[in-house]
N, C-alpha and C positions, 0 to 999 in steps of 0.2 A: 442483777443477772448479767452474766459475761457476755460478750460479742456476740460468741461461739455458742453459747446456749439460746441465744435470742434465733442467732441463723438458724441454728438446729427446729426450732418451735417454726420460722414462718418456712422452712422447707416442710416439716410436716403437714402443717397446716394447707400451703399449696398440693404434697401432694393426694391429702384428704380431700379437698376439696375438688382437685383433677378427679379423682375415680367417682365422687359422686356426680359431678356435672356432665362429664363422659355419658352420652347418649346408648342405649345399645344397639349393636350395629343391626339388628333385627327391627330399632323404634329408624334410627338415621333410613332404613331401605326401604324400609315401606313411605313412610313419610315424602324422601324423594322421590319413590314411584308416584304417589298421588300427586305430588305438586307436579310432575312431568305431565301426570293425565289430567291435573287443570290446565297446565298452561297450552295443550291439546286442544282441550273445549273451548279456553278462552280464545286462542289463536281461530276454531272453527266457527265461531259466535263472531268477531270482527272479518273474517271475509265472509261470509255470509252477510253479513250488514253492508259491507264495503259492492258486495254482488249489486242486493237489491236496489240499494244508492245509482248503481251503474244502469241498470234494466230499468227499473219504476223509481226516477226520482222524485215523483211526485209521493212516494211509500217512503222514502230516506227519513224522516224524524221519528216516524211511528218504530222504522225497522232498526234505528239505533237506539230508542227508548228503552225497546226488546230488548238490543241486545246488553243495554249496561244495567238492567232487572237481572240478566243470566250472569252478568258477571259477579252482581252482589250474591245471586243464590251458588256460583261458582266457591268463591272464597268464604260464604258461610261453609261450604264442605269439607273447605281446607280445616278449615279451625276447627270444625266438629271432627275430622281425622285426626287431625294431633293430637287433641284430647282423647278419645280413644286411645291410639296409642300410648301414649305417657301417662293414659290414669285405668283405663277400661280393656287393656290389651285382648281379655277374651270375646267380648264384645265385636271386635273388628274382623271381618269376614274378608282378610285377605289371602284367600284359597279361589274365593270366588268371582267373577269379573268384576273389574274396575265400577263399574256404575252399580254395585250392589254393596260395596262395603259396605256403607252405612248406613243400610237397611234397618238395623237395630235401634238405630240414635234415634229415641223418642223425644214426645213431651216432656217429660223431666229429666232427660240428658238435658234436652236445651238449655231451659232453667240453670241447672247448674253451673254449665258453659259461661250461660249469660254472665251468672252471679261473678265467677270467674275475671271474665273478660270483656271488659267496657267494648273491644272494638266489636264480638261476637254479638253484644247487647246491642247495638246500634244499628249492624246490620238485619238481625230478628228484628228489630224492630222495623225498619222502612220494610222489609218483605212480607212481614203479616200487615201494615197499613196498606200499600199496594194492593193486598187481596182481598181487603174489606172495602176500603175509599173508592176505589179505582173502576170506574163506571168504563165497561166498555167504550172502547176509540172508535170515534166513530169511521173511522178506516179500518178496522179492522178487519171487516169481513171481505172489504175489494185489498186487503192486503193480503189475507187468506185465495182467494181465490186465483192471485196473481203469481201465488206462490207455489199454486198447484196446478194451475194450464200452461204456466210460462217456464217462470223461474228453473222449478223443478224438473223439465225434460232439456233445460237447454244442457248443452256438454261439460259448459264453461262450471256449472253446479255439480255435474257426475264428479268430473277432475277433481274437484275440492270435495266432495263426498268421501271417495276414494282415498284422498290422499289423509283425511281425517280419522279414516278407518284403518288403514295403514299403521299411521302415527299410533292410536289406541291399540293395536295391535301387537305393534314393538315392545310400547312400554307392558305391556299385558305379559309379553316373555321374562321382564328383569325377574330373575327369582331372589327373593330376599331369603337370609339364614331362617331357621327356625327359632321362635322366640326362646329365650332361654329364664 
């Protein structure tokens, strides 16, 4: 085969391959709308932790234990979003606010997922042990209680409330194209 016919084949070949790896810009929009609204949650889960550290640091290991539980059930919703998207597109309820997409993603979406994706199997996996093994802290309830006489009316918590709802807010406006 000449030069010229070998270039010809791996330019084809690239640009076959470009249109099919090429995301659609309706899977690229939603996809970074949601990873915007986890890194929202994730950002509202560590100053909340960083809060209660500062107020009750006798609460500090209970209230980071929390908050890196929310972070693993954070980016299980990542991976369960992108899957939607790139396999389940009607499925994905992004008409409706942010914390409902995923409404739909059952019991054997996950499955699936899992079968999928070792990192998705691993995270399902420590978040349903956790909800089995995981005997109430025995802090838990003067954590609760501190977090609803104190924490929660001071200002320092409104401001980050506020600014969290804000955030979910913004991203809440990005409109993505219509799926095509």
């Amino acid at each position: 085969m000449s030069k010229a016919a070998l270039h010809f084949l791996l330019l084809m070949a690239t640009l076959a391959g470009g249109a099919t790896a090429q995301p659609q810009p309706w899977a690229d929009c939603n996809i970074g709308k949601y990873q915007r609204y986890a890194q929202a949650q994730t950002q509202w889960q560590e100053r909340l932790a960083a809060l209660v550290a500062a107020v009750a640091p006798e609460h500090a290991a209970l209230s980071d234990q929390l908050m890196r539980q929310q972070l693993q059930l954070i980016e299980l919703s990542q991976l369960e979003l992108e899957h939607l998207v790139r396999h389940e597109p009607a499925k994905l309820r992004s008409q409706a606010s942010l914390n409902t997409w995923l409404s739909p993603f059952d019991a054997q979406d996950r499955q699936r997922l899992a079968a999928r994706s070792p990192r998705y199997a691993e995270l399902l996996r420590l978040a349903e042990a956790q909800k089995k093994q995981q005997p109430p802290h025995p802090q838990g309830d003067a954590l609760q209680t501190v977090m609803r006489e104190d924490i929660m009316k001071r200002p320092d918590f409104g401001q980050l409330l506020q600014q969290h709802l804000q955030a979910v807010k913004a991203i809440e406006g990005v409109q993505c194209p219509a799926p095509r």
